[in-house]
MARSE-293146 format. One record per residue (C-alpha): x, z, y. Coordinates in steps of 0.2 Angstrom, whole numbers, plus 5000, padded with zeros to 4 digits. Example, Ala and Ser with C-alpha at 12.3 -4.5 7.8 and 13.67 -1.06 7.14 Angstrom:
<pts>
+------+------+------+
|   px |   pz |   py |
+------+------+------+
| 5062 | 5039 | 4978 |
| 5068 | 5036 | 4995 |
+------+------+------+
</pts>
This chain:
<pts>
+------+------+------+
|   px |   pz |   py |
+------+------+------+
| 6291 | 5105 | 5642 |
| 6307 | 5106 | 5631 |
| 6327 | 5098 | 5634 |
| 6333 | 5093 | 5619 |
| 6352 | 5089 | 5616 |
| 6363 | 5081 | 5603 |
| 6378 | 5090 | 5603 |
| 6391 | 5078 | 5593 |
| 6376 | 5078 | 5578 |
| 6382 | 5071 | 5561 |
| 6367 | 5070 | 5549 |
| 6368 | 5066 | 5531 |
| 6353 | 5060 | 5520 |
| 6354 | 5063 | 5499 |
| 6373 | 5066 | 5504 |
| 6374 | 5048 | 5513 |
| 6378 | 5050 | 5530 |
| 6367 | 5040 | 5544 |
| 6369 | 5046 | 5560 |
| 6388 | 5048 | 5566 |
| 6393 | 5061 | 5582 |
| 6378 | 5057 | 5591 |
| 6377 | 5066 | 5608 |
| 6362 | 5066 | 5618 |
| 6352 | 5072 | 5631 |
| 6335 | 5071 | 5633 |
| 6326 | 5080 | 5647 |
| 6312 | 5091 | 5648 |
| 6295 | 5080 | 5648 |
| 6306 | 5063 | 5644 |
| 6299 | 5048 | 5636 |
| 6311 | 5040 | 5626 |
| 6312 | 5025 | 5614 |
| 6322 | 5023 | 5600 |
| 6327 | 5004 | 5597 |
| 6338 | 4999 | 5584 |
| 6338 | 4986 | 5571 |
| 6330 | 4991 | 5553 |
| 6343 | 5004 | 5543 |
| 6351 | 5010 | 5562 |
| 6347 | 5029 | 5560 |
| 6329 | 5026 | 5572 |
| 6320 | 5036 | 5561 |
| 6332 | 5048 | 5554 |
| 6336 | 5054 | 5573 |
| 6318 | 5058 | 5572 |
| 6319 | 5067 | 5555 |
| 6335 | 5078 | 5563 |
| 6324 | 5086 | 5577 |
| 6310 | 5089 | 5567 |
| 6323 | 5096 | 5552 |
| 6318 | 5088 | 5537 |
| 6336 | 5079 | 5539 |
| 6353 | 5088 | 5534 |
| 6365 | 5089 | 5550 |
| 6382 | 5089 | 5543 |
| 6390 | 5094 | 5558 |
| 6387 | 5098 | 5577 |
| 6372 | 5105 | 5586 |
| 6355 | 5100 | 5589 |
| 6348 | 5113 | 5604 |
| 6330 | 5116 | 5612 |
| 6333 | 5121 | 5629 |
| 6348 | 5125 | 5627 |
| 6345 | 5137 | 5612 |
| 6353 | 5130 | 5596 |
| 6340 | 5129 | 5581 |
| 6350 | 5119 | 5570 |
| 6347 | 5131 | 5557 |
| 6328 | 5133 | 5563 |
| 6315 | 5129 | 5550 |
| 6303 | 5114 | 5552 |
| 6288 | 5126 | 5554 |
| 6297 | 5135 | 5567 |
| 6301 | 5121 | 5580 |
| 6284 | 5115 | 5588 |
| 6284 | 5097 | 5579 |
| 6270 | 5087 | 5583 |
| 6277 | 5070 | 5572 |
| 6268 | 5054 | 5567 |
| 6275 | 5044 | 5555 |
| 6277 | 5025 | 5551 |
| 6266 | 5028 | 5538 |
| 6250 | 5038 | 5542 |
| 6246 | 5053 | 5530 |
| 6227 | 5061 | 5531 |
| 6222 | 5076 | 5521 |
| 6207 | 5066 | 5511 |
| 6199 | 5080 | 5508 |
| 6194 | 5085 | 5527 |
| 6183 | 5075 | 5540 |
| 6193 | 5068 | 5552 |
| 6187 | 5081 | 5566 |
| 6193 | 5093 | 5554 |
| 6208 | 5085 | 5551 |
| 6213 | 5083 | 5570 |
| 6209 | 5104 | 5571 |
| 6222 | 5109 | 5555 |
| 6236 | 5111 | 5565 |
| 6226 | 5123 | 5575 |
| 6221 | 5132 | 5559 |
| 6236 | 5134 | 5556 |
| 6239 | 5144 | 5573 |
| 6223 | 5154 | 5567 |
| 6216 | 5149 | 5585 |
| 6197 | 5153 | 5588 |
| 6184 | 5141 | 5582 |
| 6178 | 5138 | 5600 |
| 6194 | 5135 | 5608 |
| 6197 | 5123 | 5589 |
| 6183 | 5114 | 5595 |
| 6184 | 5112 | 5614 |
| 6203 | 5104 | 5609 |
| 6197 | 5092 | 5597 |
| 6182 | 5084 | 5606 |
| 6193 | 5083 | 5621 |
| 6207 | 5075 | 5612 |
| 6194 | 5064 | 5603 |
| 6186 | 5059 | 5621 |
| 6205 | 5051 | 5626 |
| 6207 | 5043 | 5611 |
| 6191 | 5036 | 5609 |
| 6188 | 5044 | 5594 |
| 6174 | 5053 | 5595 |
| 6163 | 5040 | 5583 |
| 6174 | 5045 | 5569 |
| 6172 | 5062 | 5570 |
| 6163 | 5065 | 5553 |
| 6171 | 5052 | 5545 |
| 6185 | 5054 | 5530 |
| 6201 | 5047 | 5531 |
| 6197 | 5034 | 5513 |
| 6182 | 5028 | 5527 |
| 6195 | 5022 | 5540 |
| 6204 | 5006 | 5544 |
| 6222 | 5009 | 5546 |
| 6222 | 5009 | 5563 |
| 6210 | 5020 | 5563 |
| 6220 | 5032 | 5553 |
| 6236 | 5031 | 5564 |
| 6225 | 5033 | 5579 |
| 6219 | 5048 | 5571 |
| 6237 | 5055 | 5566 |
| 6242 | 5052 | 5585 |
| 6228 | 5065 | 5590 |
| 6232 | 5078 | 5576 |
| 6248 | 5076 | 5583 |
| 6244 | 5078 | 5602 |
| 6229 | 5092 | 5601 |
| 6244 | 5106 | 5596 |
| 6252 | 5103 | 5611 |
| 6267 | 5104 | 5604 |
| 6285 | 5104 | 5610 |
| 6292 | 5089 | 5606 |
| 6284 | 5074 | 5600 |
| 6290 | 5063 | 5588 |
| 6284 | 5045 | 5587 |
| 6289 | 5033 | 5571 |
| 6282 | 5015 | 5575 |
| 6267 | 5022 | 5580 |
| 6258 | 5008 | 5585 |
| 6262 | 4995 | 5571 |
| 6247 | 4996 | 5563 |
| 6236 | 4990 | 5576 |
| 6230 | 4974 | 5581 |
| 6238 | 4967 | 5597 |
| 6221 | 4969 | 5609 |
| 6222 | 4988 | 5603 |
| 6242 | 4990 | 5605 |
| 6241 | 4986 | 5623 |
| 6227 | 4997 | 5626 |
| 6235 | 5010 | 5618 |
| 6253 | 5008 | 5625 |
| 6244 | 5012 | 5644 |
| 6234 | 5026 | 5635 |
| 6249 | 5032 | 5625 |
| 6261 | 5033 | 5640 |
| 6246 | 5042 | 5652 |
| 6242 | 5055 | 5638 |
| 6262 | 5059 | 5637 |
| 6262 | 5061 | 5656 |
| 6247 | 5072 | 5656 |
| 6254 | 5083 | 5644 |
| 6270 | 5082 | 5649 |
| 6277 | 5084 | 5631 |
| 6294 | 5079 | 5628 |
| 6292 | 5062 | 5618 |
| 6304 | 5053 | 5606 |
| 6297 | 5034 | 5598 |
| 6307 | 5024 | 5585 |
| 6301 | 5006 | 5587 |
| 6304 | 4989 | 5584 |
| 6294 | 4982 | 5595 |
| 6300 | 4974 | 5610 |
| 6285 | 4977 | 5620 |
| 6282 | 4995 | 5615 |
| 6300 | 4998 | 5620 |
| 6298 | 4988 | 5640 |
| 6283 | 4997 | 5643 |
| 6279 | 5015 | 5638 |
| 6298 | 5026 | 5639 |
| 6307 | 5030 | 5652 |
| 6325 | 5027 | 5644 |
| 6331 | 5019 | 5627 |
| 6342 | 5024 | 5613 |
| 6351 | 5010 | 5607 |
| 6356 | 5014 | 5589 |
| 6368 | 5005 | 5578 |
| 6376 | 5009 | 5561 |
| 6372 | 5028 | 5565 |
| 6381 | 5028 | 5582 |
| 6370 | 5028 | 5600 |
| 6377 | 5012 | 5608 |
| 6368 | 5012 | 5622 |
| 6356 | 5025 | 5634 |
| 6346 | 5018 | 5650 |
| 6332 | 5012 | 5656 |
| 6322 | 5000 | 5649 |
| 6325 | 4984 | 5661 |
| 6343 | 4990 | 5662 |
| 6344 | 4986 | 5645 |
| 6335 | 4973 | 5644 |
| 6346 | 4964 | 5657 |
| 6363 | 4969 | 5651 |
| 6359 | 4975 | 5631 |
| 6374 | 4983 | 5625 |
| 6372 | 4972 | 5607 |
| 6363 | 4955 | 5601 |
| 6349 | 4968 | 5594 |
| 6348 | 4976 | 5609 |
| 6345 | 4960 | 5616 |
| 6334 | 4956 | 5603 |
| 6324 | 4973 | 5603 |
| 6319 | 4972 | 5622 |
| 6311 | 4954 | 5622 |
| 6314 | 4938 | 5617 |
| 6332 | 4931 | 5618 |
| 6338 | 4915 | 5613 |
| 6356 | 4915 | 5606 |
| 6367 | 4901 | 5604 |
| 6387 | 4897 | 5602 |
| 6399 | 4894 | 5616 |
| 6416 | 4892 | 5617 |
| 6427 | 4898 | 5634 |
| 6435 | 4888 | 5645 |
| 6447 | 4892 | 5658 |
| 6451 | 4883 | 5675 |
| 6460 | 4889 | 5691 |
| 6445 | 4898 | 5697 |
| 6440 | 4907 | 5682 |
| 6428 | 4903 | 5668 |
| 6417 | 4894 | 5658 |
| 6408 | 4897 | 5643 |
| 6403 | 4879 | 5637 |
| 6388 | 4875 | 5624 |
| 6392 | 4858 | 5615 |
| 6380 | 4852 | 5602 |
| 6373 | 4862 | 5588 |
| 6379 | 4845 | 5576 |
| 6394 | 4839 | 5587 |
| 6407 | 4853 | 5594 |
| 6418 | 4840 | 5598 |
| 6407 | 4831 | 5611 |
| 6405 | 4837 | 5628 |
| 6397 | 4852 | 5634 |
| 6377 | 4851 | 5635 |
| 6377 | 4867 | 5644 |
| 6391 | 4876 | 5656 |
| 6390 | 4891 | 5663 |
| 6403 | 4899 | 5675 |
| 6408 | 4916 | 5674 |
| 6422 | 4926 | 5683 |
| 6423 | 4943 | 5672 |
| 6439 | 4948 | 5670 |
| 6434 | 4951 | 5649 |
| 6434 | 4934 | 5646 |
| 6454 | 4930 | 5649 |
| 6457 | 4935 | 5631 |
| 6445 | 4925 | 5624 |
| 6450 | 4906 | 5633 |
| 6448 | 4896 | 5617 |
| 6435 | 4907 | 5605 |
| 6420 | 4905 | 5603 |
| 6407 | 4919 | 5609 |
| 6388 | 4922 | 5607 |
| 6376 | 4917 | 5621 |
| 6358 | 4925 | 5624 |
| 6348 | 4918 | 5636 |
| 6332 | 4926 | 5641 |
| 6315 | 4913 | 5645 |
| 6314 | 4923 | 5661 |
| 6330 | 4917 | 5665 |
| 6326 | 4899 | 5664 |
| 6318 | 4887 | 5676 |
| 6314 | 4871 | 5677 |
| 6322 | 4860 | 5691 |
| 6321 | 4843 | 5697 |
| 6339 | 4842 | 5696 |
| 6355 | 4849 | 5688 |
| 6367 | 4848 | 5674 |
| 6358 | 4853 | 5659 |
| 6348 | 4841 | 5653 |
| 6333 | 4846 | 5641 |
| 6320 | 4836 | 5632 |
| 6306 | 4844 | 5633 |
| 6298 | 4847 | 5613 |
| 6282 | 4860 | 5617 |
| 6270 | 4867 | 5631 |
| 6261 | 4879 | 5632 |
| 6242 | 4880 | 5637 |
| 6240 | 4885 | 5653 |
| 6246 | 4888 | 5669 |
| 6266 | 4891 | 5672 |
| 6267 | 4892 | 5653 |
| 6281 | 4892 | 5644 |
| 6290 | 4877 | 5638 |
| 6301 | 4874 | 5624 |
| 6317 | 4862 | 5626 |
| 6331 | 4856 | 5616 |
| 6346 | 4855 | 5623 |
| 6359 | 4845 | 5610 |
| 6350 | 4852 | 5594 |
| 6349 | 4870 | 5602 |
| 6331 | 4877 | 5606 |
| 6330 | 4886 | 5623 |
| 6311 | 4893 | 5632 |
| 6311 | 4889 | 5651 |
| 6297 | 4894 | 5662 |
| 6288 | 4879 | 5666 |
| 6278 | 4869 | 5682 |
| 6265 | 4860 | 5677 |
| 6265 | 4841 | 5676 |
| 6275 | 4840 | 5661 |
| 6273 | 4834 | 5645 |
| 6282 | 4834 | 5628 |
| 6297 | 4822 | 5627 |
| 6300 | 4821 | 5646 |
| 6317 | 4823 | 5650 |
| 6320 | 4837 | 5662 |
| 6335 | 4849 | 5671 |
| 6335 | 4867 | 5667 |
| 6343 | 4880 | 5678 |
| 6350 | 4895 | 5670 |
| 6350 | 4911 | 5681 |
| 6357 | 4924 | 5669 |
| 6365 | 4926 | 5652 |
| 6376 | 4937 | 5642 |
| 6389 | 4934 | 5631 |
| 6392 | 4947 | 5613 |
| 6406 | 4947 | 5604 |
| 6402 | 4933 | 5589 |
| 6410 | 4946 | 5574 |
| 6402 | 4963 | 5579 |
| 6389 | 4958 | 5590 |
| 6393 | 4968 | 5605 |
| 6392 | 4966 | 5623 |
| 6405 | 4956 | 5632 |
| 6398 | 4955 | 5649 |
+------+------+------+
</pts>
């Protein structure tokens, strides 16, 4: 198990630079996700540990041991990449054993490695297949292993899963995380995928722009995201405008119809945070989970009710003065009744950079 570190990492791609001062600690045999939206620096991060990307400035350090000057070859890579690259010349057993080749390790141990890394991936049918014989999925599946049966000493993931179909993602988001934890390689994954990102790390990276905005756990994140694409990279999030309001107790941020801002609010919701005194009379950004949303029998938002879900305590979809929210529903309703929605949780972001207010 290896700690990596950012150590105020500036890193430059074809002279453009992409990330900017990042500092970062990873642990020894942490699982981390990267999320960020697309063009964020998610995958050059990945890039920089592995050394195929120029750092400009600052340290990257393994245990402590500074190899930012440390050849690709010399690290202990194992990366799979958003785009799965097999040699087509080699079965896929022989594929999986390359990077053992490579170590010159002896044909029985080669072999023991690669049928045991096939049995966990539930590979071994496509041993003696080639790669041009493989679905996609298949052929990231088959990466991942190639990947894993090194051992290495960190392990980089780039959207590994995005090629699979959904029934296969979630089977291999359990597997992913058991295998990481059996091996107990340290483990970095750039994703876009909220659900990749809630279930398998540890902690999240939230990137922006180049910069880290953002390191903790995933719920953490997902309940107070330090951006809108925060928000939006750790599951659903409706956002909508509001305007605050002030009153001798503290403060409001009131929603008023997507078509009419000059009617009266649709939706209020009170909050207290001190941030907010600076902003009485500008308008903010809203988001507002479907977790967060209930359906009561009484309130003061009113919502007609447009779609439901099949099933039991589906979600339903409202509108709310020409604004779309998802509320988790009772049964016996039907679209078009007219219905209160109670609001548990929300946060507000700055409307021009996006950033959290509270």
């Amino acid at each position: 198990m290896t700690a990596v570190e950012f150590d105020d990492v500036t890193a430059a791609v074809d002279g453009a630079v992409v990330l900017r001062n990042v500092s970062l600690e990873i642990d020894a045999g942490e699982f981390i996700g990267i999320v960020g939206p697309s063009g964020s620096g998610k995958t050059t991060l990945l890039r920089t540990i592995a050394g195929f990307t120029d750092v400009v400035s600052g340290r990257l350090l393994f245990d402590g041991t500074d190899i930012t000057a440390t050849k690709t070859a010399e690290r202990d890579i194992g990366m799979v990449s958003q785009q799965p690259v097999l040699l087509p010349t080699r079965t896929v057993r022989r594929n999986m054993a390359f990077p053992l080749e490579l170590r010159q390790q002896a044909a029985t141990e080669i072999r023991n490695r690669v049928d045991a890394e096939a049995r966990a991936m539930h590979l071994e049918h496509l041993l003696s297949r080639a790669p041009g014989g493989l679905s996609r999925g298949e052929t990231q599946l088959v990466q991942i292993a190639r990947a894993l049966v090194r051992t290495p000493r960190v392990l980089l993931l780039d959207e590994p899963l995005a090629s699979l179909d959904a029934a296969r993602q979630h089977q291999m988001r359990g597997e992913l995380s058991m295998l990481q934890a059996g091996y107990g390689v340290t483990t970095m994954m750039a994703t876009n995928d909220p659900a990749d990102a809630m279930v398998m790390p540890h902690r999240l990276v939230v990137i922006e722009g180049g910069r880290v905005l953002q390191v903790d756990t995933p719920d953490v994140v997902r309940r107070s995201p330090s951006s809108v694409n925060a928000a939006m990279s750790t599951g659903e999030c409706r956002v909508l405008r509001a305007m605050v309001d002030a009153d001798s107790e503290g403060f409001w941020l009131s929603v008023r119809a997507r078509d009419d801002r000059s009617a009266a609010p649709v939706l209020r919701h009170r909050v207290w945070h001190r941030r907010f005194a600076d902003r009485v009379g500008t308008e903010v950004l809203v988001g507002v989970r479907p977790a967060d949303v209930t359906v009561a029998a009484s309130g003061t938002v009113e919502a007609r009710i447009d779609r439901v879900a099949p099933g039991a305590g589906g979600h339903i979809d409202c509108d709310v003065g020409g604004w779309r929210l998802r509320a988790r529903g009772p049964g016996g309703v039907a679209v078009g009744d007219v219905v209160f929605l109670h609001i548990e949780h929300l946060v507000a972001f700055d409307p021009v950079s996006g950033l959290l207010i509270a």
